[in-house]
LUMKEMAR-837295 format. One record per atom (N, C-alpha, C): x, y negated, z negated; residue in three letters. Coordinates in pm, whole numbers, plus 32768, in hexadecimal, padded with zeros to 4 digits. Atoms other than C-alpha are relative to their C-alpha. Layout:
XYZala
...
// end
This chain:
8060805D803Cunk
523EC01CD8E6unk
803F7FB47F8Cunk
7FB18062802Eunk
5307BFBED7DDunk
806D7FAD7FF7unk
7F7880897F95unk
541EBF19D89Funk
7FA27F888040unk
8051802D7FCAunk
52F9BE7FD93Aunk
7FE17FA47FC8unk
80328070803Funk
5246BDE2D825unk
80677FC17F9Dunk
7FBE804B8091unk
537EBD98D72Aunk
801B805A7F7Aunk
80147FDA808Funk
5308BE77D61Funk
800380AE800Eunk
80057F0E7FEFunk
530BC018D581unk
7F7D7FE68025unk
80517FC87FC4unk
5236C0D4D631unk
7FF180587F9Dunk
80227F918067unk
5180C202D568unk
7FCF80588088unk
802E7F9D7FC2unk
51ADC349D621unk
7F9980867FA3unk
80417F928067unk
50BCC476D5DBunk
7FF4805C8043unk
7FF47F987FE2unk
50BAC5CFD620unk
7FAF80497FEBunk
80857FCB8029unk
4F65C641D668unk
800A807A800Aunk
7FCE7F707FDCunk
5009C7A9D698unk
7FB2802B7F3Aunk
7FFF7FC88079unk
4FE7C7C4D525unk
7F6C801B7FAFunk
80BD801C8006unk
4E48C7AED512unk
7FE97F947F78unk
803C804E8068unk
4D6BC6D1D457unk
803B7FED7F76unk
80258049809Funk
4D7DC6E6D311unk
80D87FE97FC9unk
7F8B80078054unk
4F25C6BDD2F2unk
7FF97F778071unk
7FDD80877F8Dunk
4F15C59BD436unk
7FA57FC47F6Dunk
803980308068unk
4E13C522D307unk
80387FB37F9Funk
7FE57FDD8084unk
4EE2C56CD201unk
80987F65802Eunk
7F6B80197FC7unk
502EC495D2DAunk
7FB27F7B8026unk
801A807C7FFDunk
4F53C36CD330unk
7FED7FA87F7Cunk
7FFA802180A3unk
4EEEC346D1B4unk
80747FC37FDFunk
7F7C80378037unk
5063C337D151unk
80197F6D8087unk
7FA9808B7FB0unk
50C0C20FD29Bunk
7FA57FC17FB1unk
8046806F8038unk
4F89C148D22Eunk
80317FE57F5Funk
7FFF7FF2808Dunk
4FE7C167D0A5unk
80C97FB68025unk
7FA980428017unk
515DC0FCD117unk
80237F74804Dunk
800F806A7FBAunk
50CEBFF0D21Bunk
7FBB7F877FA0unk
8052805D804Eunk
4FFEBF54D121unk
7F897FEC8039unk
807E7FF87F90unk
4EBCBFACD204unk
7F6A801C7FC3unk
80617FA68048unk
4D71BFC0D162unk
7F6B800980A7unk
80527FD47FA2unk
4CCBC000D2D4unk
8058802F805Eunk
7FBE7FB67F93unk
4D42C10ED406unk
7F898019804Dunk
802680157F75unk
4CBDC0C0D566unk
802E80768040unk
7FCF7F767FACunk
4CCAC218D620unk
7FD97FCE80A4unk
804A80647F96unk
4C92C17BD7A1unk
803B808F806Aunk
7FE37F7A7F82unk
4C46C28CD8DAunk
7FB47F9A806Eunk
801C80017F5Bunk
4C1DC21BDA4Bunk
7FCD8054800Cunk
80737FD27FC4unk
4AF4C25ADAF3unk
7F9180357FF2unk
807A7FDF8030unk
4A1BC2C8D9F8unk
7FFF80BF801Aunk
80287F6F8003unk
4A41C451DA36unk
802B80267F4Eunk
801C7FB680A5unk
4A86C47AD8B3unk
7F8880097FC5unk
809B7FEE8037unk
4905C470D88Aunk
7FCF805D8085unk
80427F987FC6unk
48DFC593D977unk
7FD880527FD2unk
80137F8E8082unk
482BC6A4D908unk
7FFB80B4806Funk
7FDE7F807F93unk
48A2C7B2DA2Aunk
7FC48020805Dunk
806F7FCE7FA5unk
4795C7C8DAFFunk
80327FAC80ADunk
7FFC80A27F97unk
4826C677DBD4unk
80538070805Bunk
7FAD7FCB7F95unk
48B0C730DD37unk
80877F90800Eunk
7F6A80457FCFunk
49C9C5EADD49unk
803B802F7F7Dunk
7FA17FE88094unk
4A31C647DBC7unk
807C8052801Dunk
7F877FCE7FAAunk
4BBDC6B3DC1Funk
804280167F6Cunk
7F967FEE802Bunk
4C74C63EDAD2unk
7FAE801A7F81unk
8021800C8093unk
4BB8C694D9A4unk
8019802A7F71unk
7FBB7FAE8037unk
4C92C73ED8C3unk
806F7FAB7F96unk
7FCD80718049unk
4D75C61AD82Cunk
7FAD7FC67FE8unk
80768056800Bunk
4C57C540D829unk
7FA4801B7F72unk
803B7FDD8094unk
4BA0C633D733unk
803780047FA4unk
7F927FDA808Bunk
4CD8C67BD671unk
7FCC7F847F8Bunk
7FDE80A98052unk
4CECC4F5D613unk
7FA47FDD7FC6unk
808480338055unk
4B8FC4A7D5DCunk
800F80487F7Cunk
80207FBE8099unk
4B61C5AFD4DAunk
80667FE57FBFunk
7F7A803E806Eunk
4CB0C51CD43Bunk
7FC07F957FB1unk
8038805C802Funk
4BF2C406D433unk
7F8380027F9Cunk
804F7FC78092unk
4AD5C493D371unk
801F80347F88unk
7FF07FC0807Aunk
4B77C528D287unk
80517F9D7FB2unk
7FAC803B805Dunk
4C61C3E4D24Eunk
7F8A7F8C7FD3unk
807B80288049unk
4B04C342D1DEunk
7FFA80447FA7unk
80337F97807Dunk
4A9CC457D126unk
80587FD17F71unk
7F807FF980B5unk
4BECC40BD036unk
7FF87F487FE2unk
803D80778024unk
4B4DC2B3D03Bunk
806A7F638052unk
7FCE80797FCBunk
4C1DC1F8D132unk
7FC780078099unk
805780127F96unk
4B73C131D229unk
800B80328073unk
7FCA80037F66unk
4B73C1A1D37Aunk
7FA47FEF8084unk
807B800A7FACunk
4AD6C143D4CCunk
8046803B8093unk
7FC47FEA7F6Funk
4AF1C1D1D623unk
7FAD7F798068unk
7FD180817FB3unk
4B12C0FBD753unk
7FD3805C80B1unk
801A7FC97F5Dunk
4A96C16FD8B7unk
80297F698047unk
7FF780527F9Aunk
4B36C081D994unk
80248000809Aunk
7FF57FFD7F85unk
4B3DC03EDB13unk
7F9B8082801Funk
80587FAE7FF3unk
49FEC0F2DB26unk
7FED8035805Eunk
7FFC7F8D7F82unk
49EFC20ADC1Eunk
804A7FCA806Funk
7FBE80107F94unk
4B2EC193DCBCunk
806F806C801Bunk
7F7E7F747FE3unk
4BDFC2EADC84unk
7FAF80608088unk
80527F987FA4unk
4ACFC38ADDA5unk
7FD480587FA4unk
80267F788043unk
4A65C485DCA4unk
7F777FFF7FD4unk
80AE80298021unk
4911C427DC0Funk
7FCA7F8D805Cunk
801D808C7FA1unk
4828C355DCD4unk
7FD97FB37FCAunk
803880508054unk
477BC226DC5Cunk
7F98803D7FE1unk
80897FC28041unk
4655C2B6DC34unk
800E80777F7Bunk
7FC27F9A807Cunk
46FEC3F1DB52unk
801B7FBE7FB7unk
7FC880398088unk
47AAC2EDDA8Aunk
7F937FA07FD9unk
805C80328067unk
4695C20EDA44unk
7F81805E7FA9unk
80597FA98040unk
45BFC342D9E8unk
804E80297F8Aunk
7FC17FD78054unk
46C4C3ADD905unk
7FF97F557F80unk
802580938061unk
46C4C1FED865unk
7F7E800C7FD6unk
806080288012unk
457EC216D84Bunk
7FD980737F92unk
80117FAA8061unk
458EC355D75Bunk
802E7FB17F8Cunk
7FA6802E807Eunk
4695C2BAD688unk
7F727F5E7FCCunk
8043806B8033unk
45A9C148D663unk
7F6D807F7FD1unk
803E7FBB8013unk
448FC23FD5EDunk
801980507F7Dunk
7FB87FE7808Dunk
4577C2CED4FFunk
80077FBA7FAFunk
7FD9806B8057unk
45BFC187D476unk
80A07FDD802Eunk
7F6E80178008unk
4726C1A3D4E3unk
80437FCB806Funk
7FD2806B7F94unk
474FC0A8D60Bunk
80497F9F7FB4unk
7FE5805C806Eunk
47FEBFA0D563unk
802C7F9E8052unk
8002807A7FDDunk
4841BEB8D654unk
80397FEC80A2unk
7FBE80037F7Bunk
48BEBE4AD7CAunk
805B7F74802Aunk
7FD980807FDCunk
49AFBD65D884unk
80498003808Cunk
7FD17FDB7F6Aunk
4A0DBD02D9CFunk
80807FC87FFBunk
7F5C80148031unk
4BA0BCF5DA21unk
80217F8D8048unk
7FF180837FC8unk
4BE6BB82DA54unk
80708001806Cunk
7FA47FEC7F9Eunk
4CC1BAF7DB5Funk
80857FE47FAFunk
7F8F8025801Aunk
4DE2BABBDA81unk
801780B07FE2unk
7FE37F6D802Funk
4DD8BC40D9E8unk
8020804E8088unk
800B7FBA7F86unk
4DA8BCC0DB3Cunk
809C7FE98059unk
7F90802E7FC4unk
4ED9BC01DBD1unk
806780547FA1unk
7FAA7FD38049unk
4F89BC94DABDunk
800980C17FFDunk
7FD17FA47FDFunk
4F30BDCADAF7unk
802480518082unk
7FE0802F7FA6unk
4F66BDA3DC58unk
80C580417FFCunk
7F777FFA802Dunk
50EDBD91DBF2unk
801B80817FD3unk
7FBD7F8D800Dunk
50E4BEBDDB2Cunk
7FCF80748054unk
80157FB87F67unk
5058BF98DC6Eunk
807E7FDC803Aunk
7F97802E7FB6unk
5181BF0BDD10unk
8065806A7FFBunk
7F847F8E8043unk
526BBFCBDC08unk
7FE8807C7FCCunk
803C7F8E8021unk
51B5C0E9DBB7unk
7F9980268025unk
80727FDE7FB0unk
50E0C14BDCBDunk
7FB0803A7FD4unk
806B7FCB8027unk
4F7CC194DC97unk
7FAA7FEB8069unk
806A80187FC0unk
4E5EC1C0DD78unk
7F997FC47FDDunk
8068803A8020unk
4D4BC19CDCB0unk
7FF67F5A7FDBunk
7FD780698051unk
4DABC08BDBEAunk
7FE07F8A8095unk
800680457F93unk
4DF4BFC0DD2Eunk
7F827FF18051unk
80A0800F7F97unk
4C92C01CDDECunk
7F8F7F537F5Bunk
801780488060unk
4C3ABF55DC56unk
802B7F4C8014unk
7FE580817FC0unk
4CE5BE1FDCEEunk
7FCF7FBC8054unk
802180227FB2unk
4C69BE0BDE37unk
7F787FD67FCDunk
8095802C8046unk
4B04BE2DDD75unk
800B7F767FEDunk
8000808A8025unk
4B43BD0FDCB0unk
802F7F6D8062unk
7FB780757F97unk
4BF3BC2FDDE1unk
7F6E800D805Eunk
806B80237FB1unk
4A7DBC62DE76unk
800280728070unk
7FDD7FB37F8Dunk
4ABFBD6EDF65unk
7F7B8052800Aunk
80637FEE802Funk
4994BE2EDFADunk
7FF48078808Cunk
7FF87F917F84unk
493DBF93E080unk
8052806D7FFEunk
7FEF7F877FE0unk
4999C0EEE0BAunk
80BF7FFA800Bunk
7FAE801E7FCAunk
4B14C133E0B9unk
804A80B57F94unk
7FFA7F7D8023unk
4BE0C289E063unk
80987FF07F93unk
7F9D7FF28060unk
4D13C2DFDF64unk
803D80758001unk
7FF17F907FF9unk
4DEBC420DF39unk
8014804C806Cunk
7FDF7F967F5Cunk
4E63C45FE099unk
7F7D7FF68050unk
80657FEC7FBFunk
4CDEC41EE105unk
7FAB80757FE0unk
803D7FA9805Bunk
4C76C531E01Funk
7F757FF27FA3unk
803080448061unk
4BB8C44CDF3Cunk
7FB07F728020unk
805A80B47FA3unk
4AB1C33CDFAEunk
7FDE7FA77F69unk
801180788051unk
4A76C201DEDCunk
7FC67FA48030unk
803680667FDEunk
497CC105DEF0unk
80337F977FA5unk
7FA880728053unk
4A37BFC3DEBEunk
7F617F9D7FB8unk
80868069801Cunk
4901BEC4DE09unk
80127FE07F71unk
7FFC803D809Cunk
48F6BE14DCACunk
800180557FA0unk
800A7F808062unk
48B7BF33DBF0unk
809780267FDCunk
7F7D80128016unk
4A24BF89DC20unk
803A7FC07FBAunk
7FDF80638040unk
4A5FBE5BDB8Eunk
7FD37FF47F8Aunk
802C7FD98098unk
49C7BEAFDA3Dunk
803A80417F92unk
7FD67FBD80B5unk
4A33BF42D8E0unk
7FA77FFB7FEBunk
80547FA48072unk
4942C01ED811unk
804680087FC0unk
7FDB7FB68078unk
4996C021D6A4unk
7F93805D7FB9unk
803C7F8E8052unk
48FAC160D5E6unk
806080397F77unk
7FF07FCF808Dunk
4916C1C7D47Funk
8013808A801Aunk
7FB07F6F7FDCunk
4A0DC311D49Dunk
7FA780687FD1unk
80867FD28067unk
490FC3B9D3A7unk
7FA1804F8052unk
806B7FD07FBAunk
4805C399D436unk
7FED8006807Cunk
7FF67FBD7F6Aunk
486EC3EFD589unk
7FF28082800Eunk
7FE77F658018unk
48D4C554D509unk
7F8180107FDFunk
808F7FE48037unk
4784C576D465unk
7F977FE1806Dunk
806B7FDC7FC2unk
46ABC524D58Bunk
80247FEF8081unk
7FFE80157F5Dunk
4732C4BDD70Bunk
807580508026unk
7F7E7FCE7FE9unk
488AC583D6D7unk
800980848009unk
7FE67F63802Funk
486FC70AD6DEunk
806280667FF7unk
7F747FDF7FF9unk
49BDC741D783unk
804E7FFB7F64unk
7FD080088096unk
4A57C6A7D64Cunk
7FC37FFE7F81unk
803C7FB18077unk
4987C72FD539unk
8023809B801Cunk
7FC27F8F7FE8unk
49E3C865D5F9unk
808A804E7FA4unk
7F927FEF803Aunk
4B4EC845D58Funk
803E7FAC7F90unk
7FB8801F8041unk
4B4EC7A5D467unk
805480317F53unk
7FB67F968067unk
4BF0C8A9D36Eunk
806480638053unk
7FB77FE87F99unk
4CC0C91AD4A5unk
80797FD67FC3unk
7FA78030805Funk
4E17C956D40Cunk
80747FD68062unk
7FBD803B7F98unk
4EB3C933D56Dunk
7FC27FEF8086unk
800E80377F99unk
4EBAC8C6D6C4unk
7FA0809D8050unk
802E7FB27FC0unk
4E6BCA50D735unk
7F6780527FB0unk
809A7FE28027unk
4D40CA94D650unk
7FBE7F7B8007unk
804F806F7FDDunk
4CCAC953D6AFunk
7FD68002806Bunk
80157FC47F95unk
4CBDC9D1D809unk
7FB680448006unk
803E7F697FEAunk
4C2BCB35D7B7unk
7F9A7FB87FE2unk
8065804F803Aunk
4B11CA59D6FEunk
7FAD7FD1805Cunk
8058802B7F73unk
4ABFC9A8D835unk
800A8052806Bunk
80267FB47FADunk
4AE4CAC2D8F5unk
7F7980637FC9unk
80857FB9802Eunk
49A5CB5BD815unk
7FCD7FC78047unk
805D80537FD5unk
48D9CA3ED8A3unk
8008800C808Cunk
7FFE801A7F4Eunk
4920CA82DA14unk
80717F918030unk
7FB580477FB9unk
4A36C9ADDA48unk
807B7FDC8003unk
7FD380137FE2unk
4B1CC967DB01unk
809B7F7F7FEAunk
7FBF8087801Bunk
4C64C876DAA0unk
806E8007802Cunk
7F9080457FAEunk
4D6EC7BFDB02unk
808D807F7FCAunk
7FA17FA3800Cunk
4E6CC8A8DA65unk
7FF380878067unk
7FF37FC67FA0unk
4DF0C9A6DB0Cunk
8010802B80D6unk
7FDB80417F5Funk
4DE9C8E9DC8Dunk
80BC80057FD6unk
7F7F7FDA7FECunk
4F79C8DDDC1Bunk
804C807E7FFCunk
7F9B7F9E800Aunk
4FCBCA17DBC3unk
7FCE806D809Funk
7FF17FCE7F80unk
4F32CA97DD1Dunk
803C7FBA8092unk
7FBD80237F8Eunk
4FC7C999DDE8unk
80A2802C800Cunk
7F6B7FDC8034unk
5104CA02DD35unk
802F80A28050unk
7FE57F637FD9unk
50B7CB7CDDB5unk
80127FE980B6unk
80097FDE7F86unk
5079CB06DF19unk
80977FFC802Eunk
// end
């Protein structure tokens, strides 16, 4: 990606939990000169709250958010970003607008936008070089495409339709505080494996753990 666009990239290492990924975005923004951090998840399963049967990856997802709450809390802005709405197969529309419709209720919708044809072409390109599924079903959305179609080996169904084609911004905050439970779960989680055990209180299931048994098979 950053051969891609020209410019540094900022890696992060959600291994290390919330509150030091927190503590490590603070310092880039403070040497970027940033007084706002855009946290952005495909498909909208970072506003799951465990119950969803497609929910697969939710475990990074929570890490970050609650990074993101807590890099409010220290008074720098932050907003999350659901984009290419339920084009990862994991939440359906209906789950994720029940979950939007908590956050506007909260107060902490903050705004929407659909991904023009110049952004789309562009990201178009970077699918090319750094393959992505979701992302790409996010294209076809926006190029008008419309109907039933699968991802993930055929694992993973996706309804292609405008929605896809959307961005949700939400106030990081007040995500944790009312549509987010995963990540209020883990956000004093000092790593990646009590961030796990955490959401394994709640019944669930995560992506770390789908690897470390595919790893056993």
């Amino acid at each position: 990606m950053a051969e891609l666009r020209g410019e540094a990239t900022v890696l992060v290492d959600v291994g290390r939990g919330a509150p030091r990924v927190a503590a490590g975005l603070e310092a880039a923004a403070g040497k970027l000169g940033a007084d706002l951090v855009v946290l952005v998840d495909v498909g909208g399963d970072v506003l799951g709250e465990g119950s969803e049967p497609g929910l697969a990856s939710p475990l990074c997802d929570a890490v970050m958010l609650a990074a993101g709450a807590r890099l409010a809390r220290r008074g720098l802005r932050t907003v999350g970003a659901v984009f290419g709405a339920c084009c990862d197969g994991e939440l359906t529309a209906e789950e994720l607008l029940d979950r939007l419709a908590r956050l506007a209720a909260a107060g902490g919708l903050v705004g929407a936008e659909a991904l023009s044809p110049d952004v789309a072409d562009a990201l178009d390109r970077a699918c090319e070089t750094i393959p992505t599924e979701a992302s790409a079903m996010a294209v076809r959305c926006a190029r008008g495409e419309l109907g039933p179609t699968t991802i993930r080996g055929g694992r993973r169904r996706v309804v292609l339709a405008p929605l896809g084609a959307t961005t949700f911004y939400f106030d990081a905050e007040i995500a944790v505080d009312s549509a987010a439970p995963l990540a209020a779960a883990v956000i004093d989680c000092d790593g990646l494996e009590a961030a796990n055990e955490a959401l394994h209180g709640l019944g669930v299931r995560t992506e770390l753990d789908y690897e470390r048994s595919a790893a056993a098979r």
